[in-house]
Phi, psi and omega in degrees: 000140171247135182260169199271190166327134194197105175189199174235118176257143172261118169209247192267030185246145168271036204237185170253140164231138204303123187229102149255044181063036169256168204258139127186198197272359215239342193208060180321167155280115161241143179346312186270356177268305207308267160022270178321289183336304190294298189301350198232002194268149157347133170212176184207101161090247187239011184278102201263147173248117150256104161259115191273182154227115161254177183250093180046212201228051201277135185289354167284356191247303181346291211286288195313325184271327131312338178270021122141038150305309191285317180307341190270348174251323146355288172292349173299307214243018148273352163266270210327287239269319185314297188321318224255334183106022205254155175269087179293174171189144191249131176232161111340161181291308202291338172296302192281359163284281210331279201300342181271330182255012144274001190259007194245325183083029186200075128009124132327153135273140198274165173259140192252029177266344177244175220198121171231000000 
């Protein structure tokens, strides 16, 4: 398992809060969490795994995050990663296992009853 971004961010509550890249309505995407995301996600060599989450398709989440949450963050972390020098690419979860362990250079052995 790769775990996504995991760290504390400070922003306008005055208290710090727990930030693991999850989307909801209740906790936009902002420039400076997108920022953050980049500062706490995983890496292997010089290769960073950002991973997000949302929780399904809970109607307290639709309106802020289809209304154009996502697209601003989208365009957030395509000026970061331009800032940063960096190349994104969108996987699947089971794509971005495939790339971290072949980039650790120590294959899993697959069992070989199952078929994928």
């Amino acid at each position: 398992m790769i775990a996504g971004p995991l760290g504390v961010r400070f922003d306008r509550l005055p208290l710090p809060r727990l930030e693991t890249g999850e989307l909801a309505g209740y906790d936009l995407p902002t420039p400076a969490r997108v920022r953050r995301w980049f500062d706490l996600a995983p890496t292997i060599g010089d290769d960073l795994f950002l991973k997000l989450y949302t929780h399904g398709a809970q109607e307290r989440n639709y309106e802020p995050l289809l209304g154009g949450a996502l697209s601003n963050m989208f365009r957030c972390l395509a000026e970061e990663a331009e800032q940063r020098g960096v190349e994104l690419h969108w996987a699947t979860a089971w794509q971005m296992y495939q790339a971290a362990d072949r980039l650790t250079g120590q294959p899993r052995k697959q069992n070989p009853a199952k078929r994928y």
